[in-house]
Structures are given as structure tokens and as C-alpha cells.
C-alpha positions as CSV (number, residue, x, y, z in Angstrom):
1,X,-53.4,-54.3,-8.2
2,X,-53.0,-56.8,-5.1
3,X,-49.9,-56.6,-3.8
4,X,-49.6,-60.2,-4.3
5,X,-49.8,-60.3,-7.8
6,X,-46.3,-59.5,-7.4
7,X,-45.5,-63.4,-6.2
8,X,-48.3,-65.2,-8.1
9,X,-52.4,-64.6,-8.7
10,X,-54.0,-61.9,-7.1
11,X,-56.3,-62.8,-5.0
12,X,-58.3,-59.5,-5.3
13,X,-61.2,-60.6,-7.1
14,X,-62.4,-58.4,-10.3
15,X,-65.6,-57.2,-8.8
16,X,-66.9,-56.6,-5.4
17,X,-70.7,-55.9,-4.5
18,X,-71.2,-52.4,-4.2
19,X,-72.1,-51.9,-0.2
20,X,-75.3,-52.0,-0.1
21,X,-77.3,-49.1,1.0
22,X,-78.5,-49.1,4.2
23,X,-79.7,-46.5,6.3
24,X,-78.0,-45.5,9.5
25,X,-79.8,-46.9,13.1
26,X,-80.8,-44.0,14.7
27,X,-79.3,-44.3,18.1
28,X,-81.5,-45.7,21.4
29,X,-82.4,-43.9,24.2
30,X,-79.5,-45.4,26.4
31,X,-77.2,-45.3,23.8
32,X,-77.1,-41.7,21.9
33,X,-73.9,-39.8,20.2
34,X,-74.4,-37.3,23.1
35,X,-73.7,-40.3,26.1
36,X,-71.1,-41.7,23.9
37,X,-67.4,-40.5,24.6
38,X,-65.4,-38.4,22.4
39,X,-63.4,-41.5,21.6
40,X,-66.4,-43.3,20.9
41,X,-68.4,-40.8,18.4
42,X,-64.9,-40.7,16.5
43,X,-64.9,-44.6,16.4
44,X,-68.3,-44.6,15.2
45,X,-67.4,-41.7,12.7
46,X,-64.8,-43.9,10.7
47,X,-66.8,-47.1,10.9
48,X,-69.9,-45.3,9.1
49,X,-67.3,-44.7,6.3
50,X,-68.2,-48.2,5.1
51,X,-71.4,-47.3,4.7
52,X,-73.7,-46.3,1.5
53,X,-74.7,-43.7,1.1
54,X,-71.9,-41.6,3.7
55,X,-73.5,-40.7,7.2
56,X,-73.1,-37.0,8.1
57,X,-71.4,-38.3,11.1
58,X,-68.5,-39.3,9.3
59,X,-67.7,-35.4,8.2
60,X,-66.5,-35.2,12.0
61,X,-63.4,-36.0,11.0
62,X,-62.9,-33.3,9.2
63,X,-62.3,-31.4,12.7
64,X,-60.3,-33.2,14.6
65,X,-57.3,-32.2,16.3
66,X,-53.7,-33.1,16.1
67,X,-54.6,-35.0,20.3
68,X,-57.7,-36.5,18.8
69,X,-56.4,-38.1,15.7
70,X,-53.4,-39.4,18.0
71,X,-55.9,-40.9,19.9
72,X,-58.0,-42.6,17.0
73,X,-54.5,-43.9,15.7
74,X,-54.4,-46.3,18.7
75,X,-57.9,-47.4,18.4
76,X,-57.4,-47.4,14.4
77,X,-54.5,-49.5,14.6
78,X,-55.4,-52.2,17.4
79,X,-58.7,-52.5,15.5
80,X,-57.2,-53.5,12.5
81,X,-58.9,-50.7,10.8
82,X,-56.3,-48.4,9.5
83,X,-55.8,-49.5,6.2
84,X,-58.9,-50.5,5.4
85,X,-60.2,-46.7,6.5
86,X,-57.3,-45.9,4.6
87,X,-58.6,-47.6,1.3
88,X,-62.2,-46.8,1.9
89,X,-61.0,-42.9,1.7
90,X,-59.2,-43.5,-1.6
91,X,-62.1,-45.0,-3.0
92,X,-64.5,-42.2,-2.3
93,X,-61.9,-39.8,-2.7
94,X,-62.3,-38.0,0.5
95,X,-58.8,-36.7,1.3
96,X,-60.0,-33.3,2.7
97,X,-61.5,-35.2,5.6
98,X,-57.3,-36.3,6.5
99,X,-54.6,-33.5,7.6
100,X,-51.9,-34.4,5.5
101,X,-49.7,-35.5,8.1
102,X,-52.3,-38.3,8.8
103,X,-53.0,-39.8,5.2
104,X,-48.8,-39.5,5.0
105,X,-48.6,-41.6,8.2
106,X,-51.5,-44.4,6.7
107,X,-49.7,-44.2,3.4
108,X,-46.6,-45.2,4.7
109,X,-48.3,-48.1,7.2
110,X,-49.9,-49.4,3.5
111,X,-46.4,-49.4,1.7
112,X,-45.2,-51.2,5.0
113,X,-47.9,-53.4,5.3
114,X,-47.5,-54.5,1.1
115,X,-44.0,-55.6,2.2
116,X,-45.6,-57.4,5.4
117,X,-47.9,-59.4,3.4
118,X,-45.7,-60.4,0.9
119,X,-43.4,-61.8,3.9
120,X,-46.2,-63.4,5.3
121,X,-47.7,-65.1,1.9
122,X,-44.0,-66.3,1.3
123,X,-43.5,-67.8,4.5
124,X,-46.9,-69.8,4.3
125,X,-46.1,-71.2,1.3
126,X,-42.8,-72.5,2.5
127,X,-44.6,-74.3,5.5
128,X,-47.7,-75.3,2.8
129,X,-45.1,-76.8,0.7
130,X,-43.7,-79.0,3.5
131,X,-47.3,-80.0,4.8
132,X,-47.9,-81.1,1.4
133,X,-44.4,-82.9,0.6
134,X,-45.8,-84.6,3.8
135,X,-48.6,-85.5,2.7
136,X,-50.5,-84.3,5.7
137,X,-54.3,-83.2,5.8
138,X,-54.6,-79.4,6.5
139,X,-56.4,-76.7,5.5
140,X,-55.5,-72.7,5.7
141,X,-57.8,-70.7,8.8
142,X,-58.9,-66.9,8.1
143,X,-55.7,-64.8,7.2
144,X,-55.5,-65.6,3.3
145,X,-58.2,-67.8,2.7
146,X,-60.7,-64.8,3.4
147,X,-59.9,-62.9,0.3
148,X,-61.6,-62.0,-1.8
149,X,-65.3,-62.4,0.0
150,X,-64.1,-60.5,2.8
151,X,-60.9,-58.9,2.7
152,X,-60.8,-57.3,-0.9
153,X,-56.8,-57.3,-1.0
154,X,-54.9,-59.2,1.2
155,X,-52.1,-56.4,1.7
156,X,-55.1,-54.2,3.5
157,X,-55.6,-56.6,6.1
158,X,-53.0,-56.5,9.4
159,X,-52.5,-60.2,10.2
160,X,-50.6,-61.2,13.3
161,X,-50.0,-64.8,12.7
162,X,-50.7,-68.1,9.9
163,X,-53.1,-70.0,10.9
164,X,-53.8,-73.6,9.8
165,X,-56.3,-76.5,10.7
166,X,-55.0,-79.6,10.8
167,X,-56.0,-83.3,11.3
168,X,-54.9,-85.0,14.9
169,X,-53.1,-88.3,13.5
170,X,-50.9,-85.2,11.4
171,X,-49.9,-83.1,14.2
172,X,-46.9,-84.1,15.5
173,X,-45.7,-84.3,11.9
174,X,-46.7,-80.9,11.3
175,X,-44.8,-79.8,14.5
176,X,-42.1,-81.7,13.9
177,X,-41.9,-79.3,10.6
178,X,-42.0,-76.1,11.8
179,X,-39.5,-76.7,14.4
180,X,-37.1,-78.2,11.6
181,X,-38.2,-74.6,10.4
182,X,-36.7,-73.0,13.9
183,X,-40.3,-72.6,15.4
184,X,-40.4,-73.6,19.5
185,X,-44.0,-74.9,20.6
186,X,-44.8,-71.6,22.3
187,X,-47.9,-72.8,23.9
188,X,-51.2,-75.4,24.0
189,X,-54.7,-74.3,24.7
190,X,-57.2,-76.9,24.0
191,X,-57.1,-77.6,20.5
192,X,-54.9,-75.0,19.5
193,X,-51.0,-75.3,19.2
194,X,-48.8,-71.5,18.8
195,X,-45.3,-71.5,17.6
196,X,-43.3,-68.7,17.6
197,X,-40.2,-67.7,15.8
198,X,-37.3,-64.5,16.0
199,X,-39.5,-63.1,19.4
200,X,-38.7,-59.5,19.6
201,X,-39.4,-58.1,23.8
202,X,-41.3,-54.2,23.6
203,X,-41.4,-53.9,19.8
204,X,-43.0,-50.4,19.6
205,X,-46.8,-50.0,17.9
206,X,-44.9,-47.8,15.5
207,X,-43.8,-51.3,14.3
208,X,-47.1,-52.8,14.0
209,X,-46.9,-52.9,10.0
210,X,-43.0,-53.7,9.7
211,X,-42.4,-57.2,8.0
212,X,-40.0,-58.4,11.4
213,X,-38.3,-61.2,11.7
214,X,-40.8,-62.7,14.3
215,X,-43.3,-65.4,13.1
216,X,-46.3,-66.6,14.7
217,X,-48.3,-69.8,13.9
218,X,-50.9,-71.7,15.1
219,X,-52.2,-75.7,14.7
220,X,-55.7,-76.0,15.4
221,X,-56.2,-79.7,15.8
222,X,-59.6,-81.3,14.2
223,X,-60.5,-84.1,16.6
224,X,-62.1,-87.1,15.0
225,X,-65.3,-87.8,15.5
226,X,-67.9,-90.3,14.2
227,X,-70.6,-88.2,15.4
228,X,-69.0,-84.7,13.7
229,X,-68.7,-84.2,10.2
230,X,-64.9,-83.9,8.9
231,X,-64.5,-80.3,8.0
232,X,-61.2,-81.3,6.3
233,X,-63.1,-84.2,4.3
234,X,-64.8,-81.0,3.0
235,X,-62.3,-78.7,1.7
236,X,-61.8,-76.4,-1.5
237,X,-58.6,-75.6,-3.0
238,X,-57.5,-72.3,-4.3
239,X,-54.6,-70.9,-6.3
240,X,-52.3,-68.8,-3.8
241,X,-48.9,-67.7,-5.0
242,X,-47.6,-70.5,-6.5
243,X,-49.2,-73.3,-4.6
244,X,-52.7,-75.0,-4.4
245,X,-53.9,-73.8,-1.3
246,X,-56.4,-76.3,0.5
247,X,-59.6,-74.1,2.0
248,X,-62.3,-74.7,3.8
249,X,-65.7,-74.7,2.1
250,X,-67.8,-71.9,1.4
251,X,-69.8,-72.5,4.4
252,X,-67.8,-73.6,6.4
253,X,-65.1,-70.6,5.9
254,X,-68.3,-68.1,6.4
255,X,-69.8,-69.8,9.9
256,X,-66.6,-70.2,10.9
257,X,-65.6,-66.6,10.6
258,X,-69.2,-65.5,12.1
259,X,-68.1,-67.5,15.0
260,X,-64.5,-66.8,15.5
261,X,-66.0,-62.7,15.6
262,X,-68.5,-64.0,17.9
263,X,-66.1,-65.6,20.1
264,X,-64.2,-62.3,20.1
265,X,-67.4,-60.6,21.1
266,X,-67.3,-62.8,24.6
267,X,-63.8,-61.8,25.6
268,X,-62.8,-58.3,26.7
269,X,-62.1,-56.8,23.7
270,X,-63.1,-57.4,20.0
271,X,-61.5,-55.8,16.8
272,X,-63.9,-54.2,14.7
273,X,-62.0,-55.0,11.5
274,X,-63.5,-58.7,12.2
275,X,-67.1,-57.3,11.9
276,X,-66.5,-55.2,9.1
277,X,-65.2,-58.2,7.3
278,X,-68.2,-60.4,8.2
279,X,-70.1,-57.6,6.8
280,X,-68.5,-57.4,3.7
281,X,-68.8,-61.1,3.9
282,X,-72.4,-61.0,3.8
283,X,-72.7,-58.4,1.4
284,X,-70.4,-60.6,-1.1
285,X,-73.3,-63.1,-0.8
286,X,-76.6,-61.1,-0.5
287,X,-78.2,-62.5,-3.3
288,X,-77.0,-66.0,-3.5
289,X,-80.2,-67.6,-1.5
290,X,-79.1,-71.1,-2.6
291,X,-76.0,-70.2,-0.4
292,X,-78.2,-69.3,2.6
293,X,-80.5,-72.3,2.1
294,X,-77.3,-74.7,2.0
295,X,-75.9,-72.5,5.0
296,X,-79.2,-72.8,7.1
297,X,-79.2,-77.0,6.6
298,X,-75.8,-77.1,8.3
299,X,-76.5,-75.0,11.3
300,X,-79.8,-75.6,12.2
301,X,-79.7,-78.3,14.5
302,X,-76.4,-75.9,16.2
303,X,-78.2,-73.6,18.9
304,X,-74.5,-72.2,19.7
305,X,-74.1,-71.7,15.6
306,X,-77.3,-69.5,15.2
307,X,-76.7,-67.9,18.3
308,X,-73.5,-66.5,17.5
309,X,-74.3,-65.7,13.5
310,X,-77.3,-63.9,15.0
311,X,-75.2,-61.9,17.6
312,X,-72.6,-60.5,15.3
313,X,-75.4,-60.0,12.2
314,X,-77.4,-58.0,14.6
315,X,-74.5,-56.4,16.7
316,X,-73.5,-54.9,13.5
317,X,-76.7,-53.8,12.4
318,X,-77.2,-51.4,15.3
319,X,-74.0,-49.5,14.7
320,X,-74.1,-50.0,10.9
321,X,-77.8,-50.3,9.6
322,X,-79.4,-52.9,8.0
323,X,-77.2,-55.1,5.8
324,X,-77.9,-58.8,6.0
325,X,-80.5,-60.7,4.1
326,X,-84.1,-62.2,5.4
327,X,-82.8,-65.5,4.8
328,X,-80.1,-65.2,7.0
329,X,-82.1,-63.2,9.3
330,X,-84.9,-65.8,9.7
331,X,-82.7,-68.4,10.9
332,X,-80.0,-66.4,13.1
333,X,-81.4,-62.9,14.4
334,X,-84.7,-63.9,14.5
335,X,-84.2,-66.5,16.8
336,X,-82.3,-64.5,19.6
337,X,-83.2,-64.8,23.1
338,X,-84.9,-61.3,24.2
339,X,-81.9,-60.4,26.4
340,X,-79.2,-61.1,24.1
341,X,-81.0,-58.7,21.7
342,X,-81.6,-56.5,24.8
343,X,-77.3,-56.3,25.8
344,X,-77.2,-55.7,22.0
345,X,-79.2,-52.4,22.3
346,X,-77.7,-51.6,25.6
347,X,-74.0,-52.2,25.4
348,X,-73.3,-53.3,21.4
349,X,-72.2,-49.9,20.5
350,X,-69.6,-50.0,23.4
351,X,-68.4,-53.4,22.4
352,X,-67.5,-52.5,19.4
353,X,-66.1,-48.7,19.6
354,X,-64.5,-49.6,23.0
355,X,-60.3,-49.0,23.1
356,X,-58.0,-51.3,24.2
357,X,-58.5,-53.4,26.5
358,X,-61.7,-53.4,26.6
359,X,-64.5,-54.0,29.2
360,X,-65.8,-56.8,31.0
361,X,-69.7,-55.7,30.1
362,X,-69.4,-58.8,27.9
363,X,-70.0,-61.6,31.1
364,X,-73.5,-59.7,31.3
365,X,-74.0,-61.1,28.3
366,X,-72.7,-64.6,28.7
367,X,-74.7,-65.0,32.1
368,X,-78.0,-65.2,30.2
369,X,-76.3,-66.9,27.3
370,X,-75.7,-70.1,29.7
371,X,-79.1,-70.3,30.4
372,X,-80.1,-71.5,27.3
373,X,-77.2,-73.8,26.7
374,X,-74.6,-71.8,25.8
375,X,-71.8,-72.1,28.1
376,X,-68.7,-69.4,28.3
377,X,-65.0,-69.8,27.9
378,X,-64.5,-69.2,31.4
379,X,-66.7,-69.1,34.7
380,X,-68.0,-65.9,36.0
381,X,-65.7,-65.9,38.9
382,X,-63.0,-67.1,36.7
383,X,-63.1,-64.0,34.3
384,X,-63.9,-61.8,37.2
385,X,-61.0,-62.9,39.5
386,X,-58.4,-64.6,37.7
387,X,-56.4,-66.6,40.0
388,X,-53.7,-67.2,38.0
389,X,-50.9,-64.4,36.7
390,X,-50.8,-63.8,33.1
391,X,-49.1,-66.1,30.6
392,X,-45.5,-65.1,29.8
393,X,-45.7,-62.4,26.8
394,X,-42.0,-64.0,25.5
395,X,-40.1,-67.0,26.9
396,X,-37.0,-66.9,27.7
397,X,-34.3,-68.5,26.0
398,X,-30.6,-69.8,27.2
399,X,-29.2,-68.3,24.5
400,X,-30.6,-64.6,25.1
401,X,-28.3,-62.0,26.1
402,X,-28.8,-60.3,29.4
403,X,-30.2,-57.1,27.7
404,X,-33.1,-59.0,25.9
405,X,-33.9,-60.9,29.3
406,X,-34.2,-57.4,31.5
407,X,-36.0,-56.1,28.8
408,X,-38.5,-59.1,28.6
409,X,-39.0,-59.0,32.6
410,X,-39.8,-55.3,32.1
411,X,-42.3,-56.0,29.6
412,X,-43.8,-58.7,32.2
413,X,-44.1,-57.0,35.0
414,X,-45.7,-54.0,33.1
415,X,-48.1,-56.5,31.6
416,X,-48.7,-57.4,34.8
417,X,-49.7,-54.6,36.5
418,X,-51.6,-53.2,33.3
419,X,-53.8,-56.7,34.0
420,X,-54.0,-56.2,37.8
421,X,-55.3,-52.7,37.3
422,X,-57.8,-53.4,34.6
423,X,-59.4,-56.5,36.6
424,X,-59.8,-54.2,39.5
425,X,-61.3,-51.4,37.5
426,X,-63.2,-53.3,35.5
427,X,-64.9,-55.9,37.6
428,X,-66.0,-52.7,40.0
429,X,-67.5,-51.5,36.7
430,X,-69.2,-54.8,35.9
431,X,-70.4,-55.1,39.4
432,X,-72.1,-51.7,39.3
433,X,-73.3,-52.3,35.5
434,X,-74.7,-55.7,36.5
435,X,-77.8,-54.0,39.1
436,X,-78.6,-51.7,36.1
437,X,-78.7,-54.6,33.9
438,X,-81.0,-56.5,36.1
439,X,-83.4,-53.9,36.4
440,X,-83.9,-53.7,32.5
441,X,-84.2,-57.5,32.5
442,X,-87.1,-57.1,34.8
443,X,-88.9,-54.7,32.8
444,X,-88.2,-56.6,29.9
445,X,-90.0,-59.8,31.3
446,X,-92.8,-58.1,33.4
């Protein structure tokens, strides 16, 4: 039972579509298990869990030391894979392939998580309730509203923050309620607004699952626009807790997850838990062609929109096997420029086994990208040699005692340096990366 049945209706819904079976891509030339790190083959080993039928690949976990599970246990977590791995093994019933001490240690990050969850659902309905007594126009982003096509119970999915969409002339009133709520405006990027609450400096991974006092949420403002449809004159409502919960539309909730994992795909590092929900996504609605049809009519005349749905579709098909539809296919994947499909076969498997934090392979990809029209988040030289420090981690605060304030500048300046030393290692590994790319490019065009 959903751990949420516990404050209202379960969101887990009475039947999920079997994973569908697909065989396993067998591994390029340039990409084999063999080339593939250690960390990498066990990355690949619990991901191919999700699979039907079971890879042989995934019996490698079977005999793995005490140092490599450590190891997968930072990857696990940071992915946002651990309890879904976790549930996945239940349901096939595959606990010889865990030492006990590790199923004990993702048993206990489940029972912590089920507490999380509940903390979390109880704390967006409090804020829900106000935007409503307001009367203000939102709608709930990813987190909750992706249950049950993607995330089958919400308690298995390792949320940082509540996210909501809401409509410019209601913003300031929805700020103006979350700081009655003891939020501070923690920081603006574009169109997104983050407010953070109870900031702890250097809470340990160890606490990743804990339900802690700190909040995180985050506006996303929707812009009017005569010339852009209103996706919150669109929206669905579903029963959450004890609430109505406004949601975006079918298809909108499913391109706009497709491109918020394709978005994470051009940025240094992406958390595989997002592409095995988009899978699962898909899966949920294999059959339904009227959805596709409906889904195709809205993103046709979006290059970026069937560029990024065809990334992540095909990104996951060469580490998963075949999963998605034709229809979906014809309109997304099929209509990928040669040398996005090309940094795909060359560099996919990385992006998506990679450990924190990540590489910066991803601007290879983004440099052809802009060539058909497809601009990046930042410049090449931008991303390459940031010009700028880092963003503070936790603001300071005049009521904070000295402890907490040595404690945050540690934290900083660690961050700091841990940046400094990635961009230099990095960009001397994209800069070596990008002749080798070149030369396939030519051979793919001669």
C-alpha cells in the first residue's frame, strides 16, 4: 500500500503495464562493457534490473564487494535510484543478489523515505490550501503529479523540493504566502523563483532520506503570451490527500517531463532515476495511439520539443533496449540530426552511468545542437570557463550563531574548490574528447 494512503488516496494506481520486453542493445564498438569502468558496468548492472526479461549482466551484483557496493551507494543514491532498485528487487524477489547488510541499509532508507514523503505531501498541501484560499492559478510540477504513470508509489521516489507553476499576475501573491509561511526568496533564475526554509550547512548523505526540517520550493512563473497557449488554461485536477490537486494535462505533464530529463541531459550531470521514469512513462502509455496522435499535433511545429523527446527516447534505448512505440518514434527519434544520434552512440552510456559530478562531454553535443536552432543554456566558453564563483550553497542569516556561519563558510569554500578542480579537469577532458569527436563527424559526413 502507498504510503500515502496513510493521509488520503493512494496515488499508487491498481495496475501498472508490465515492462515490456525488450531486448538488451548489444554494446558498440566504442562503447563495450570491457572499455566501461568498473563503476560503470555496476551502474549499467542495476539499471538493466528494470528490464524484461533480466539481463545476465545484472547477476554481477551478486559479487560485489563490501568497496564496490560502497561505491554504488553513492551513485545509487545521487541518482535517485536506491529505492526504486530497492522495489524492483522485492518484486522479482531477488534478495540473494543483496548481502544483507545492503538490503538492511535500503530498507531502512525506504522506512525513512515513507516518513519523508509523508512530510513532504503534508507540507504541499498546507501551501495548496493557501494558493487556493487565494484564489490564485497554479498548478503542481513533477514531484506528485507524476504518480502513478511514472513513479508507481510516491514514497519510492527521493524528491528534493515542491515544485509549482504558477501564473505571473499571481506571483507576488504566492510569494507573499510562503514567506507568511517562514520561506526567504532564496534565489531568481529566469522564470524560476526558490525559497528555502530550516537550511541545515553539511547535512551528511547519510541524511539524504531523513524528513529534516529544511524545505525547498520553487515558483516557475508562466509568462503570458498571446502567441503561446496557456498551459494553466489547460489543467486537470486530481485527488491528493485531502485536497484537489490542479495538474497539468496529460500531454503536457509527459513533454514536459521528456524535456525537463532532456534539459538535465545538457548539464553536467543527469540522474538516471529521471530516465527511468520517462521510461516507465512511456511504457504506461504504449498502446494508447490516440495519446501519441494528440501528443504529435502539439509538438510538431516545436523543433526543440521533438529534439529533446527524441534524445532522451533514444538515449535510453541504447542502454535499455527498445521500449518506445513507432508512433512516438516517427515523430521524435526519427527525426534526429545524424550527430546527435552519433554523441548518443558515442558518449550516451557515459551520460547516464557517469558519478557525480559529471562530465562536460555534454557541450559536444550542444555545439551541433545550435546549428540547427537549438541554442544551449549557456555559451561554450561560458560552461567551459565560468567567470563567476559558485552561487552560495546556504545564505547567511543575522540570527545564525557563529558555529552554523564557520560551518557554512567551510562548506563554501569546499564547494569551491571541488568546482575549481572539476572545471580544470574536465574542460582538459573535453578539449582532448572534442579532436576525437571531430574526426567521427568527418567520417560520418564523408
Amino acid at each position: 500500500m502507498s504510503v500515502l494512503s496513510s493521509v488520503g488516496p493512494s496515488l499508487e494506481a491498481k495496475t501498472q503495464p508490465a515492462l515490456a520486453p525488450a531486448p538488451v542493445p548489444a554494446l558498440n564498438s566504442e562503447v563495450t562493457l570491457n572499455s566501461l569502468s568498473d563503476d560503470y558496468s555496476m551502474h549499467e548492472a542495476v539499471l538493466l534490473t528494470f528490464c524484461t526479461p533480466l539481463p545476465d549482466q545484472c547477476l554481477r551484483l551478486a559479487s560485489l564487494t563490501e568497496k564496490q557496493w560502497k561505491n554504488l551507494f553513492n551513485w545509487l543514491d545521487i541518482s535517485g535510484l536506491a529505492l526504486y532498485f530497492l522495489d524492483r528487487i522485492q518484486e522479482l524477489e531477488l534478495f540473494d543478489l543483496l548481502p544483507p547488510r545492503v538490503l538492511a541499509r535500503l530498507q531502512q532508507n525506504q522506512r525513512d523515505n515513507n516518513v519523508r514523503t509523508l512530510g513532504m505531501a503534508a507540507e504541499s498541501v498546507a501551501i495548496q490550501k493557501d494558493f487556493q484560499a487565494a484564489c490564485l492559478s497554479y498548478a503542481t510540477l513533477k514531484g506528485f503529479s507524476l504518480s502513478p504513470y511514472s513513479v508507481p508509489k510516491p514514497e519510492l521516489r527521493h524528491q528534493f523540493d515542491l515544485d509549482f507553476l504558477v501564473a505571473e499576475k499571481d506571483v507576488s501573491e504566492a510569494r507573499r504566502i510562503l514567506e507568511r509561511r517562514g520561506y526567504r526568496l532564496y534565489a531568481i533564475s529566469g522564470r524560476s523563483w526558490e525559497f528555502k526554509i530550516n537550511e541545515t550547512p553539511g547535512v551528511s548523505i547519510t541524511d539524504l532520506y531523513k524528513d529534516l526540517p529544511g524545505r525547498s520550493v520553487e515558483l516557475h512563473v508562466e509568462a503570458t503570451s498571446p502567441d503561446r497557449p496557456s498551459l494553466l488554461g489547460r489543467t486537470g485536477t486530481r485527488d491528493f490527500c485531502d485536497i484537489s490537486m490542479p495538474v497539468l494535462s496529460d500531454i503536457d505533464l509527459f513533454s514536459g517531463q521528456g524535456l525537463h530529463a532532456y534539459k538535465h541531459l545538457n548539464g553536467e550531470f543527469s540522474r538516471a532515476a529521471h530516465l527511468l521514469e520517462f521510461r516507465r512513462h512511456v511504457l504506461f502509455r504504449h498502446d494508447n495511439d490516440a495519446f501519441w496522435r494528440e501528443l504529435q499535433s502539439t509538438v510538431d511545429e516545436d523543433p526543440r520539443a521533438c529534439l529533446g523527446l527524441g534524445v532522451v527516447t533514444q538515449l535510453i534505448t541504447s542502454v535499455m533496449g527498445e521500449f518506445a512505440p513507432e508512433t512516438l518514434a516517427s515523430f521524435t527519434v526519427r527525426r534526429l540530426p545524424s550527430a546527435a544520434k552519433l554523441w548518443i552512440e558515442l558518449y550516451g552510456h557515459r551520460a547516464v552511468l557517469q558519478n557525480f559530478p559529471g562530465s562536460k562531454l555534454y557541450l559536444l553535443l550542444q555545439g551541433e545542437l545550435e546549428s540547427a536552432d537549438v541554442p544551449g543554456k549557456r555559451s561554450l566558453r561560458q560552461a567551459l570557463f565560468p567567470s563567476r564563483l559558485p552561487p552560495s550553497l546556504i545564505q547567511g542569516s543575522g540570527s545564525e550563531s557563529v558555529t552554523v556561519r564557520l560551518r557554512r563558510y567551510r562548506l563554501q569554500l569546499h564547494h569551491i574548490f571541488s568546482r575549481l578542480r572539476f572545471h580544470i579537469v574536465e574542460g582538459l577532458r573535453y578539449i582532448a574528447e572534442f579532436y576525437r569527436w571531430r574526426q567521427h563527424l568527418n567520417r560520418l559526413t564523408r
